[in-house]
N, CA, C and O atoms as a GROMACS GRO file, in nm:
protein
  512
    1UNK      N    1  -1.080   1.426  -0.887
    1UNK     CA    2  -1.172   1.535  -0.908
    1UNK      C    3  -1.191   1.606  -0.773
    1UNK      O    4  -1.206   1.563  -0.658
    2UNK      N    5  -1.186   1.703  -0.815
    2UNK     CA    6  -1.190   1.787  -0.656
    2UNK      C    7  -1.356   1.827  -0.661
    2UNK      O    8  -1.437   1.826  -0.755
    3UNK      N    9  -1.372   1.869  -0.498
    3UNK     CA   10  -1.479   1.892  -0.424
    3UNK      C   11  -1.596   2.013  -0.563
    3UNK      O   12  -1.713   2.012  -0.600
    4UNK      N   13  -1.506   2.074  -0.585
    4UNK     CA   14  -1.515   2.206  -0.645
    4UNK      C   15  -1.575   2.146  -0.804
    4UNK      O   16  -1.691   2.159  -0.844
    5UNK      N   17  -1.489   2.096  -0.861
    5UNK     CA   18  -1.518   2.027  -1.018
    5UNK      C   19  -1.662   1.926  -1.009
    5UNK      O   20  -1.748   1.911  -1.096
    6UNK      N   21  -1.656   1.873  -0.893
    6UNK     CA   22  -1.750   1.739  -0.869
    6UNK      C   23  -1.869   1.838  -0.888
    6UNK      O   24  -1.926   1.846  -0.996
    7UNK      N   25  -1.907   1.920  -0.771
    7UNK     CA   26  -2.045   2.035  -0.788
    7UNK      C   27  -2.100   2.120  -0.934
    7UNK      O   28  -2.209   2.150  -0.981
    8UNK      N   29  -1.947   2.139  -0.976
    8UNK     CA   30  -2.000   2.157  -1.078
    8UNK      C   31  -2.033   2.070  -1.196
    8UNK      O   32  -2.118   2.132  -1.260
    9UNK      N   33  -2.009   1.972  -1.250
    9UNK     CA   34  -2.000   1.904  -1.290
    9UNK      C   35  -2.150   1.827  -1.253
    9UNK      O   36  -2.222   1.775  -1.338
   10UNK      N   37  -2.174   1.831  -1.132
   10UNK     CA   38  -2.318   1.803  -1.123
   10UNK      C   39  -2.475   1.862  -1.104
   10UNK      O   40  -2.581   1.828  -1.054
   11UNK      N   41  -2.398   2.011  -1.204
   11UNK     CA   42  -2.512   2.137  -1.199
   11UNK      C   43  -2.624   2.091  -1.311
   11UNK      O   44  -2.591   2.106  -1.429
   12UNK      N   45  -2.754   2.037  -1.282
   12UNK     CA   46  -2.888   1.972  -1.367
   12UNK      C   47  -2.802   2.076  -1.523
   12UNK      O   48  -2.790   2.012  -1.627
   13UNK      N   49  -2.773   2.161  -1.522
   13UNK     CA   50  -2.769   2.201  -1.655
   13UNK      C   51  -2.628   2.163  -1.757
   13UNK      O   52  -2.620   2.133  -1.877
   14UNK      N   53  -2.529   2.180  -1.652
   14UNK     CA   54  -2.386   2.089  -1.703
   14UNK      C   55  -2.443   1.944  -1.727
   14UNK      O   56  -2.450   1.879  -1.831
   15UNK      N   57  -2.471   1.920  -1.630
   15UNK     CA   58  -2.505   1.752  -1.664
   15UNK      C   59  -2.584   1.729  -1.728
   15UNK      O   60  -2.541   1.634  -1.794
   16UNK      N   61  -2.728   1.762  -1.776
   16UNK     CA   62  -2.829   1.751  -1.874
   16UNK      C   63  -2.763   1.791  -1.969
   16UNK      O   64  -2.757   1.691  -2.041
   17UNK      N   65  -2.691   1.895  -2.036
   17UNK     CA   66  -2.627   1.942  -2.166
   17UNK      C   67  -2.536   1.759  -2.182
   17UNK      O   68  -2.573   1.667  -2.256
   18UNK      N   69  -2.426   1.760  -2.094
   18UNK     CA   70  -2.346   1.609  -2.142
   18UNK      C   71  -2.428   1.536  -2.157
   18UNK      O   72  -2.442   1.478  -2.265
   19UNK      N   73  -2.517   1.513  -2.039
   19UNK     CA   74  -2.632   1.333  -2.120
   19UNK      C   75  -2.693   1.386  -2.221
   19UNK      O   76  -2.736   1.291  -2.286
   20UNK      N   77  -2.718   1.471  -2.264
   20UNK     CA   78  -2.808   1.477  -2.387
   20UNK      C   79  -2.715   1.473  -2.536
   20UNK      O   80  -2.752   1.438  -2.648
   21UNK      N   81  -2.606   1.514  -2.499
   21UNK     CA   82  -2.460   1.462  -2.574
   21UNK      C   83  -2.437   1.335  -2.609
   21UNK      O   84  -2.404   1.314  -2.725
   22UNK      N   85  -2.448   1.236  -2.526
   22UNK     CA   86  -2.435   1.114  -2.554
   22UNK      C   87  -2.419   1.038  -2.620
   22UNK      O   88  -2.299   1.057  -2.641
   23UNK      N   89  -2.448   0.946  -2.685
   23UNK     CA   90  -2.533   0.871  -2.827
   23UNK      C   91  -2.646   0.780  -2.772
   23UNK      O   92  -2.627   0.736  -2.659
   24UNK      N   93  -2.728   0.756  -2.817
   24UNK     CA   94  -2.820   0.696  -2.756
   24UNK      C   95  -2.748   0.548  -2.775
   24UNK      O   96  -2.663   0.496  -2.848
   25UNK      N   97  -2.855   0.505  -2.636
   25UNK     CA   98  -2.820   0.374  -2.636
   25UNK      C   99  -2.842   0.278  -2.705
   25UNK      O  100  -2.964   0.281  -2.721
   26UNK      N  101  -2.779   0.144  -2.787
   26UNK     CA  102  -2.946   0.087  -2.892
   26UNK      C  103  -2.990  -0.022  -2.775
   26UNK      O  104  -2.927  -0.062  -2.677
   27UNK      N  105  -3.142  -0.056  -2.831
   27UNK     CA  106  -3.239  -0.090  -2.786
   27UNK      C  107  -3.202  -0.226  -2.859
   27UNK      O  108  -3.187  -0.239  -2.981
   28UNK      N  109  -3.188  -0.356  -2.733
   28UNK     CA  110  -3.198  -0.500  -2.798
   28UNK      C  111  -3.345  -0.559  -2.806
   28UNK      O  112  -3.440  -0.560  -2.726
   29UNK      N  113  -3.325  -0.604  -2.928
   29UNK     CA  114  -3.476  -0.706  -2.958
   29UNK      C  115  -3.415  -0.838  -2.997
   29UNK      O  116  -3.306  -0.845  -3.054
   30UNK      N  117  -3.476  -0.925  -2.970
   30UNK     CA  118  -3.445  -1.083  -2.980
   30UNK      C  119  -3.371  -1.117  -2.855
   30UNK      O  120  -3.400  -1.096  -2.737
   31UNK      N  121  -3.227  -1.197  -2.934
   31UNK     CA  122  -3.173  -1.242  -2.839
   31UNK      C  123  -3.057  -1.210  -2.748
   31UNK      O  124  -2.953  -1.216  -2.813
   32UNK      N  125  -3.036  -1.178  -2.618
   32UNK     CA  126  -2.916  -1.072  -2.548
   32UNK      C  127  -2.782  -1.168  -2.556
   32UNK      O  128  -2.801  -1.282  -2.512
   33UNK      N  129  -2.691  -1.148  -2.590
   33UNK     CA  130  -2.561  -1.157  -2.565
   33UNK      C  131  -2.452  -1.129  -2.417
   33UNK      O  132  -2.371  -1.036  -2.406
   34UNK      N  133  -2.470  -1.200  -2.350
   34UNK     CA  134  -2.386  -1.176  -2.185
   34UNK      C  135  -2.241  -1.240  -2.174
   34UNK      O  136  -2.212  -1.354  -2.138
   35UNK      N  137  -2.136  -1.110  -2.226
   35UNK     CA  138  -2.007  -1.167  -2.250
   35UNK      C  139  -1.914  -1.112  -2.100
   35UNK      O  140  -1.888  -1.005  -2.046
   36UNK      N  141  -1.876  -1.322  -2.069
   36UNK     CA  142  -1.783  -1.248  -1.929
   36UNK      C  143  -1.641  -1.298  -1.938
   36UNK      O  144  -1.624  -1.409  -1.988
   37UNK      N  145  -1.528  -1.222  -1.891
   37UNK     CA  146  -1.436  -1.282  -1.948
   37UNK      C  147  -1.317  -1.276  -1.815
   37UNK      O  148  -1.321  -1.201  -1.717
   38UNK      N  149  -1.226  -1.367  -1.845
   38UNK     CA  150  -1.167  -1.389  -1.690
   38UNK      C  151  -1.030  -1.451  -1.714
   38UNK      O  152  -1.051  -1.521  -1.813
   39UNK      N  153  -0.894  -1.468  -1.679
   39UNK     CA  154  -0.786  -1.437  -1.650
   39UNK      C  155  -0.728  -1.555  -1.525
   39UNK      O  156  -0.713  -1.507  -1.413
   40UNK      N  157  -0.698  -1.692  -1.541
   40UNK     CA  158  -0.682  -1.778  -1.484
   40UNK      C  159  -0.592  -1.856  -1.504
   40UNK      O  160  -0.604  -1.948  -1.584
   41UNK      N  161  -0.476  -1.831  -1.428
   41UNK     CA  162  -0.348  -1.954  -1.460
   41UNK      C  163  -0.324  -1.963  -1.596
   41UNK      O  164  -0.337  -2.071  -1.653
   42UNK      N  165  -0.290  -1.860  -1.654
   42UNK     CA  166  -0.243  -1.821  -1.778
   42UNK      C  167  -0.319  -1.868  -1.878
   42UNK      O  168  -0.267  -1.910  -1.981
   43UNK      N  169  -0.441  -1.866  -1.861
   43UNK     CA  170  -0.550  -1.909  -1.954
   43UNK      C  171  -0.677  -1.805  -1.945
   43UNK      O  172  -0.734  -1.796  -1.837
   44UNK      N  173  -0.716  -1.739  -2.039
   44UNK     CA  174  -0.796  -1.642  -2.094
   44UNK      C  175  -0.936  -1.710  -2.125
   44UNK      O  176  -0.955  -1.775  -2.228
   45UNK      N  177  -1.049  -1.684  -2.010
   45UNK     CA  178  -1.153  -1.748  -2.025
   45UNK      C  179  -1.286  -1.674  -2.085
   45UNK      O  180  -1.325  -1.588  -2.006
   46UNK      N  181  -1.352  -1.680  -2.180
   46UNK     CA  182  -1.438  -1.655  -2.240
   46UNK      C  183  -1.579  -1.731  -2.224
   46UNK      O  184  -1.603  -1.850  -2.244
   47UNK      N  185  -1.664  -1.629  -2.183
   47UNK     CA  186  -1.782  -1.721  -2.159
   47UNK      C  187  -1.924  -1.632  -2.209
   47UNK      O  188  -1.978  -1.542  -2.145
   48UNK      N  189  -1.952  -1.669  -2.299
   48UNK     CA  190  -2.091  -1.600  -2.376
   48UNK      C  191  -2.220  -1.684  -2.329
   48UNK      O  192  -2.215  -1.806  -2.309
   49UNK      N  193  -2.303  -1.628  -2.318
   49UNK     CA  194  -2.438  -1.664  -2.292
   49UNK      C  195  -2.587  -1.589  -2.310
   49UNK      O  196  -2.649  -1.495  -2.261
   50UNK      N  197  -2.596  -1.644  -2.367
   50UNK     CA  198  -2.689  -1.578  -2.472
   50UNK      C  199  -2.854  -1.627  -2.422
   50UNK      O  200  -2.888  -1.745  -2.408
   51UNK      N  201  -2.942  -1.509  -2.398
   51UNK     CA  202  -3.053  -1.521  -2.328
   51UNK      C  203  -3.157  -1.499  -2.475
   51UNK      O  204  -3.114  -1.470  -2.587
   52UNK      N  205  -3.268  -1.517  -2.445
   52UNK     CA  206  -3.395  -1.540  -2.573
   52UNK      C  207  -3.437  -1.517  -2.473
   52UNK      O  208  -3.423  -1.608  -2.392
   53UNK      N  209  -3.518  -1.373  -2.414
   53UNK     CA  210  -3.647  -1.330  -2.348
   53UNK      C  211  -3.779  -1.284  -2.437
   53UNK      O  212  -3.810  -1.209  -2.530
   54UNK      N  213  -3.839  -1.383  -2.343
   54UNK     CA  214  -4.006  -1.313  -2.386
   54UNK      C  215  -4.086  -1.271  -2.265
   54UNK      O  216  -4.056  -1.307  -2.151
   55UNK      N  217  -4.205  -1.180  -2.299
   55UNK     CA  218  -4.304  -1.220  -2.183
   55UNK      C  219  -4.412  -1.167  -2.275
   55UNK      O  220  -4.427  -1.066  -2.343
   56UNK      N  221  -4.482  -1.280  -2.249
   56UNK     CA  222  -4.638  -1.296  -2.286
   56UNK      C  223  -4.651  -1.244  -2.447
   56UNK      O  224  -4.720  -1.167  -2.513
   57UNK      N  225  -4.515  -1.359  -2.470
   57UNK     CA  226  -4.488  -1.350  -2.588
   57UNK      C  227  -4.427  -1.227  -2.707
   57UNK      O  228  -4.449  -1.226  -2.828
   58UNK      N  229  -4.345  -1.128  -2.625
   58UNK     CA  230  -4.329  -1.044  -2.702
   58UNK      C  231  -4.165  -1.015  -2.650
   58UNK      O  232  -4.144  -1.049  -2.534
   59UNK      N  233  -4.083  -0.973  -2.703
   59UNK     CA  234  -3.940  -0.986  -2.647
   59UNK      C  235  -3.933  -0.908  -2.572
   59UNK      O  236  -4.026  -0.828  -2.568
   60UNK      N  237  -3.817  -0.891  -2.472
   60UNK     CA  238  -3.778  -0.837  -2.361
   60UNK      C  239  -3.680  -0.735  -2.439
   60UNK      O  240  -3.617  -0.796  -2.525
   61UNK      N  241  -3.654  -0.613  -2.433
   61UNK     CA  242  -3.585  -0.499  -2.463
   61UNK      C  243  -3.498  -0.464  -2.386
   61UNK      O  244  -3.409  -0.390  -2.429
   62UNK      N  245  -3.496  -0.506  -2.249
   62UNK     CA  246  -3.378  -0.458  -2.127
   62UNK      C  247  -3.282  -0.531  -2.141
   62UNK      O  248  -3.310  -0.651  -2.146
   63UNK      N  249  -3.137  -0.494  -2.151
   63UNK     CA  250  -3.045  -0.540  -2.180
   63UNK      C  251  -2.990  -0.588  -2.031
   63UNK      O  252  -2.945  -0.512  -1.946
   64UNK      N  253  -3.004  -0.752  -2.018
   64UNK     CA  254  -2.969  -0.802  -1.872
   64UNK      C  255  -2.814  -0.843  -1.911
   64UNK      O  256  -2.772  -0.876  -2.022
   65UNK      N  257  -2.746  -0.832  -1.792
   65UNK     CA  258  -2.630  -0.861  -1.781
   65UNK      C  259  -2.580  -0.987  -1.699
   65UNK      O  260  -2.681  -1.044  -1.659
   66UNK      N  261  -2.473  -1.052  -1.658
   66UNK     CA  262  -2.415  -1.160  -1.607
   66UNK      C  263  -2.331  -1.117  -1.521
   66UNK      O  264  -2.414  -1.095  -1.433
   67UNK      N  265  -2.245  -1.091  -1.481
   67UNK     CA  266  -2.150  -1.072  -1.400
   67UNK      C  267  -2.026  -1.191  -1.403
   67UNK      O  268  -2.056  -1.309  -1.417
   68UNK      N  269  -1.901  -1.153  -1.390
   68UNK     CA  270  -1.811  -1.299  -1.383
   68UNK      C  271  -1.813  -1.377  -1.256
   68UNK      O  272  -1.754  -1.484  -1.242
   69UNK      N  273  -1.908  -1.296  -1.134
   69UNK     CA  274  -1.956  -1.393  -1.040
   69UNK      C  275  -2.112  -1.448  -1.017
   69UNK      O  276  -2.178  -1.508  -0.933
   70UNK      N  277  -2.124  -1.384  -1.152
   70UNK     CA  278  -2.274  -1.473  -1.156
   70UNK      C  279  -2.393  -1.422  -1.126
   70UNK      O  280  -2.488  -1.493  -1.094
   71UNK      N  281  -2.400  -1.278  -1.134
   71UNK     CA  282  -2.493  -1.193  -1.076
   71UNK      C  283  -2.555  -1.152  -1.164
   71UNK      O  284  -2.481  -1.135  -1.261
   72UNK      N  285  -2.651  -1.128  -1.183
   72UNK     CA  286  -2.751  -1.100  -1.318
   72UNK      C  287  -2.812  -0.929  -1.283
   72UNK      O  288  -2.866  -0.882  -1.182
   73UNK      N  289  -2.782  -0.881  -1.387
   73UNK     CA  290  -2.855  -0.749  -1.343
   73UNK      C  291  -2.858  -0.650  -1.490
   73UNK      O  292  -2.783  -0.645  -1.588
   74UNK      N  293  -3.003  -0.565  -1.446
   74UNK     CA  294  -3.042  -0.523  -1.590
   74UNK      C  295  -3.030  -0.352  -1.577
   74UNK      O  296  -3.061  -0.303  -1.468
   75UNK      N  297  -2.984  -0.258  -1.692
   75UNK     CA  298  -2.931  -0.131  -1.701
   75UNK      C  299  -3.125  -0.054  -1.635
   75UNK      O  300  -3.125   0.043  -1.560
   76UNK      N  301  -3.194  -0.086  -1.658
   76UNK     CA  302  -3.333  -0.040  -1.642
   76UNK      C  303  -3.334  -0.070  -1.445
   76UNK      O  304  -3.445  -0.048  -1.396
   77UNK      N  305  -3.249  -0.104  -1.364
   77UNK     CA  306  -3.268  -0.131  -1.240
   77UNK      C  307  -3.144  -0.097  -1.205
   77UNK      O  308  -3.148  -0.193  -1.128
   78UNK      N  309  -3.044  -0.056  -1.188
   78UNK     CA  310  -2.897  -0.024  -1.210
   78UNK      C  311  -2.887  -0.063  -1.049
   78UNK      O  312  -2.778  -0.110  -1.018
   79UNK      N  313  -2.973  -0.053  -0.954
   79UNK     CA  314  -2.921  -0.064  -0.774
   79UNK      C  315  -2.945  -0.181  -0.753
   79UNK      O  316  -2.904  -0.222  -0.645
   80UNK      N  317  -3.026  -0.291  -0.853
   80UNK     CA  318  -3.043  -0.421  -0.821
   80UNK      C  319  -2.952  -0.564  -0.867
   80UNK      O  320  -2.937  -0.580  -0.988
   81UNK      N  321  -2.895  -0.663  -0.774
   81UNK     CA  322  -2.836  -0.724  -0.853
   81UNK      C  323  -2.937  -0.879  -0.799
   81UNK      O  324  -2.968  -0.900  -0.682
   82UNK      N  325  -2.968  -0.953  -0.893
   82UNK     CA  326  -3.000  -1.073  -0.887
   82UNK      C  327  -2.945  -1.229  -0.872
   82UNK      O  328  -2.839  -1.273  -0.917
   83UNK      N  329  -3.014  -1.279  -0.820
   83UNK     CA  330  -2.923  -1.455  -0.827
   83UNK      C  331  -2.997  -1.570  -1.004
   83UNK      O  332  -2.957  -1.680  -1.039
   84UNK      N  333  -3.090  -1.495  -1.060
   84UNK     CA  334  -3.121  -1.550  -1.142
   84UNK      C  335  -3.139  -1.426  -1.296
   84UNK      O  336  -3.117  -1.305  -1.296
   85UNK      N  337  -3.182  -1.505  -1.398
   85UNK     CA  338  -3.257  -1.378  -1.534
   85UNK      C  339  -3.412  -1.402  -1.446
   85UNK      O  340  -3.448  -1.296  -1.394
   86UNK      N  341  -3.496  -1.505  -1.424
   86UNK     CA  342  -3.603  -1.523  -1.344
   86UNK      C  343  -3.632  -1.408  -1.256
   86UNK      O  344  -3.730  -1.337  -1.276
   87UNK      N  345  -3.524  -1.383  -1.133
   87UNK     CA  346  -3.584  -1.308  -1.071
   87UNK      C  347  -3.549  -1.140  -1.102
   87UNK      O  348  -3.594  -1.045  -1.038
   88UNK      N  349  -3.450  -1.134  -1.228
   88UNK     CA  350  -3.427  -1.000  -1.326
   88UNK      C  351  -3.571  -0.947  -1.368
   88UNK      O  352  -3.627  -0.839  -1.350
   89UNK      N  353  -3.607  -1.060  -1.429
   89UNK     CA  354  -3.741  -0.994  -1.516
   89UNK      C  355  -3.873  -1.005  -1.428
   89UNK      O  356  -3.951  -0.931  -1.487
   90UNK      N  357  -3.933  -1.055  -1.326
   90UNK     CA  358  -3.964  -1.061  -1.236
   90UNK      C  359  -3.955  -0.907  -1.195
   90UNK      O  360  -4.050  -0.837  -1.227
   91UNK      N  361  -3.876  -0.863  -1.144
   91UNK     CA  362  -3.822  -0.749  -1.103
   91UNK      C  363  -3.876  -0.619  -1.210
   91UNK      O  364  -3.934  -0.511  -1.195
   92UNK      N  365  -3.827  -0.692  -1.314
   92UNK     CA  366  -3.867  -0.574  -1.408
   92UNK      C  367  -4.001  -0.553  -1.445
   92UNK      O  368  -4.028  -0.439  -1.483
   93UNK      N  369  -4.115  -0.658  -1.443
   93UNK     CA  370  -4.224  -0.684  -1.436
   93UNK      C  371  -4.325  -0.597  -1.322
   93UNK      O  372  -4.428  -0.530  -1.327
   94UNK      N  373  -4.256  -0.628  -1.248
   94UNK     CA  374  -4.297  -0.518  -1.085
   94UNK      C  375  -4.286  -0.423  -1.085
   94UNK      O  376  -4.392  -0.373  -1.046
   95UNK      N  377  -4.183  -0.319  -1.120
   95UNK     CA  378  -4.088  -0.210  -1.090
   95UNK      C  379  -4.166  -0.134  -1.249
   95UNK      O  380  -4.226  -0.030  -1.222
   96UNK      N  381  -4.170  -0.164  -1.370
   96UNK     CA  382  -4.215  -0.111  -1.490
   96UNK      C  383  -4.383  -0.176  -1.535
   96UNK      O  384  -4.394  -0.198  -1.656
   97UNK      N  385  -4.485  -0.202  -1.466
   97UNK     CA  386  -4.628  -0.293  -1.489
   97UNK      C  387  -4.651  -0.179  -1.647
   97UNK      O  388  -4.664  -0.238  -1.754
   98UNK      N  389  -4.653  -0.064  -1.646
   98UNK     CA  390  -4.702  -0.020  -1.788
   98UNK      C  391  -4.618  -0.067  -1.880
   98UNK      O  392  -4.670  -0.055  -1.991
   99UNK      N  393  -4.478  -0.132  -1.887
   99UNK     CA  394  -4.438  -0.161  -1.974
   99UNK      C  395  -4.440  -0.331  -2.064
   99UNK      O  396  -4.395  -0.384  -2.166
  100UNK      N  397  -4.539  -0.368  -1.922
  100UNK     CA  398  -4.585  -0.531  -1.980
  100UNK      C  399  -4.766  -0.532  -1.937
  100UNK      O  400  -4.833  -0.565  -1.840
  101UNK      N  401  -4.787  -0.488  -2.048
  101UNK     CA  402  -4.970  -0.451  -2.041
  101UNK      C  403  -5.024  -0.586  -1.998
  101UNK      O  404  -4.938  -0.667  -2.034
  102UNK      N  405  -5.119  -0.649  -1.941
  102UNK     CA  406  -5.210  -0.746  -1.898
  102UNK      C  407  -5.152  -0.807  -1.822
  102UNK      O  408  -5.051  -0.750  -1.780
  103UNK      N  409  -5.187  -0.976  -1.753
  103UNK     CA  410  -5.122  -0.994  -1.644
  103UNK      C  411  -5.174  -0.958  -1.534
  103UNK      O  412  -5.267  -0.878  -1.540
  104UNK      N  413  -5.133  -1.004  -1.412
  104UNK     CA  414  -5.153  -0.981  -1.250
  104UNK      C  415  -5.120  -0.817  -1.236
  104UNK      O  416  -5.043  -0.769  -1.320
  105UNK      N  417  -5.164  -0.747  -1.154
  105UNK     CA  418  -5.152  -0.612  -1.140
  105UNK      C  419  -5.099  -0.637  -0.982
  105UNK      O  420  -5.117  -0.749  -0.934
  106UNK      N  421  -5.036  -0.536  -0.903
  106UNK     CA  422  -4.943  -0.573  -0.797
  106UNK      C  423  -5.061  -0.624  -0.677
  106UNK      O  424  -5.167  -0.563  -0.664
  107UNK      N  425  -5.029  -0.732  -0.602
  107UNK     CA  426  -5.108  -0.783  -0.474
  107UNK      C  427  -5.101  -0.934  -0.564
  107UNK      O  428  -5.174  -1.007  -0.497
  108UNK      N  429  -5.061  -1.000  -0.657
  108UNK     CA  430  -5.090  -1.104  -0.741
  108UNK      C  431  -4.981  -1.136  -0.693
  108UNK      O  432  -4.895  -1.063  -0.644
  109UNK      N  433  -4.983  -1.293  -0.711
  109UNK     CA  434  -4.853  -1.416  -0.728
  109UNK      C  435  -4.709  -1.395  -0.775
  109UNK      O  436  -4.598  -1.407  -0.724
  110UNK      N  437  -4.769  -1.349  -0.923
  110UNK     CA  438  -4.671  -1.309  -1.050
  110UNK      C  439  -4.668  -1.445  -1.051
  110UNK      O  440  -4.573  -1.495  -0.991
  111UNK      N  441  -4.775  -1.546  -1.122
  111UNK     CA  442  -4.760  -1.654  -1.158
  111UNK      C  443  -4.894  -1.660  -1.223
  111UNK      O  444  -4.956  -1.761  -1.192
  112UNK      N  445  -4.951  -1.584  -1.300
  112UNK     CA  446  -5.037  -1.535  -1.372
  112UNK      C  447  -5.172  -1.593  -1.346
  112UNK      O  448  -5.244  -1.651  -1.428
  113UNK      N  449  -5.199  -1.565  -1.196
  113UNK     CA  450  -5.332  -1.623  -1.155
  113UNK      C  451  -5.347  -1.764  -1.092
  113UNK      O  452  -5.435  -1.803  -1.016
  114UNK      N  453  -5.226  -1.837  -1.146
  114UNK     CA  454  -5.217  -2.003  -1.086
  114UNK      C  455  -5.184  -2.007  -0.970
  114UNK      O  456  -5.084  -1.935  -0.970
  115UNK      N  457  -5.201  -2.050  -0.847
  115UNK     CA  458  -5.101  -2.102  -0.714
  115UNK      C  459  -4.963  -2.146  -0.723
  115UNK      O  460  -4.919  -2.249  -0.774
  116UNK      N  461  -4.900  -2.049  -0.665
  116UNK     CA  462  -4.770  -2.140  -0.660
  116UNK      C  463  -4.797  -2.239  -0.585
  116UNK      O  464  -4.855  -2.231  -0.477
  117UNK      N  465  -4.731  -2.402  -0.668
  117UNK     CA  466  -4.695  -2.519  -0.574
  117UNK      C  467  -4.638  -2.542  -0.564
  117UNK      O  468  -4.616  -2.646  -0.503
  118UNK      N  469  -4.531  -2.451  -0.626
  118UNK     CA  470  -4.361  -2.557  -0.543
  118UNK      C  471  -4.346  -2.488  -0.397
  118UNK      O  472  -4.299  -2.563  -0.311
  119UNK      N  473  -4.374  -2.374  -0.364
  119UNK     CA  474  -4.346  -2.298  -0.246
  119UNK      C  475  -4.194  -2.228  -0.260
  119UNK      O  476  -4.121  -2.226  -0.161
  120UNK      N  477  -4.147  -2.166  -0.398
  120UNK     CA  478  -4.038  -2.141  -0.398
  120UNK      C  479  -4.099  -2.018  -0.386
  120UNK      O  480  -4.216  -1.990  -0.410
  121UNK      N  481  -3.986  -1.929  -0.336
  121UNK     CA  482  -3.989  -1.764  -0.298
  121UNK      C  483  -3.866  -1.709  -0.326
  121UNK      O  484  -3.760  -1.748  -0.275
  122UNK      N  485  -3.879  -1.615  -0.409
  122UNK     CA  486  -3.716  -1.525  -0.478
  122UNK      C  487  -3.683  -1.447  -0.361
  122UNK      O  488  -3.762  -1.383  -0.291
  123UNK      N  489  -3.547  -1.460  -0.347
  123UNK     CA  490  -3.484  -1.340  -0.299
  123UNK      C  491  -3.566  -1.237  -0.300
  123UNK      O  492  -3.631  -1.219  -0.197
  124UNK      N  493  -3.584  -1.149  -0.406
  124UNK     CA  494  -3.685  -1.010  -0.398
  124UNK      C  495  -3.804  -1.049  -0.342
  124UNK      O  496  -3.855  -0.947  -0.294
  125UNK      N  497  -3.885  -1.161  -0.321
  125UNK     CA  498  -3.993  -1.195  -0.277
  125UNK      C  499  -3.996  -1.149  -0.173
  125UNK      O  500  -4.066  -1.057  -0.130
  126UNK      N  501  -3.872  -1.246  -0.094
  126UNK     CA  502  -3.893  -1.199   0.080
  126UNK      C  503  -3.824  -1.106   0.099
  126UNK      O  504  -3.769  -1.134   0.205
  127UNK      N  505  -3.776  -0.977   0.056
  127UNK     CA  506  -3.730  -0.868   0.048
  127UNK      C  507  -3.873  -0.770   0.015
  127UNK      O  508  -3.883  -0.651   0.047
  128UNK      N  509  -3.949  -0.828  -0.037
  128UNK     CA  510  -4.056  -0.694  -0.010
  128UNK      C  511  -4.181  -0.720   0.127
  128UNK      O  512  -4.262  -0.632   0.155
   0.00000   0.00000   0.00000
């Protein structure tokens, strides 16, 4: 793509006309499906893993992903990649608070009022 096609191509009105083209995306409820698949000494590896999210009892809608090196990351955070689903939704918990009503509001634990006692700290923890 040249210099020329790229600009245009990224004029709010070219580009708003195509995304609005689209199809929408569907929206998962229940349980996510994380299919990774891999290519090893002439053997074709298949590996599904299948997540059941809740929080505070109501399902999780963000479709989290796996990576074939193990990286967890959800379409609602697209610049973030994680070492756990824990510190995915965590993340998403922080980053979206209107979209999980009650709960710690930001300056909290995110351990819903209890002390942490193990003294574990996420990656994103000591990153903020």
């Amino acid at each position: 793509m040249t210099p020329e096609e790229m600009a245009a191509a990224a004029d709010p009105t070219i580009l708003g006309n195509y995304l609005a083209e689209l199809p929408e995306q569907p929206h998962h409820h229940g349980t996510l499906t994380s299919v990774r698949e891999d290519d090893f000494r002439g053997h074709h590896i298949v590996i599904k893993t299948t997540y059941e999210i809740t929080v505070d009892g109501a399902p999780l809608t963000a479709p989290i992903i796996v990576s074939n090196d193990g990286q967890v990351h959800s379409h609602a955070l697209p610049t973030y990649e994680f070492l756990s689903a824990t510190d995915t939704i965590r993340a998403l918990i922080e980053n979206f608070p209107d979209d999980f009503p009650g709960g710690d509001r930001p300056g909290g634990n995110g351990n819903g009022g209890h002390p942490d006692h193990h003294g574990h700290e996420t990656d994103h923890e000591r990153s903020v």
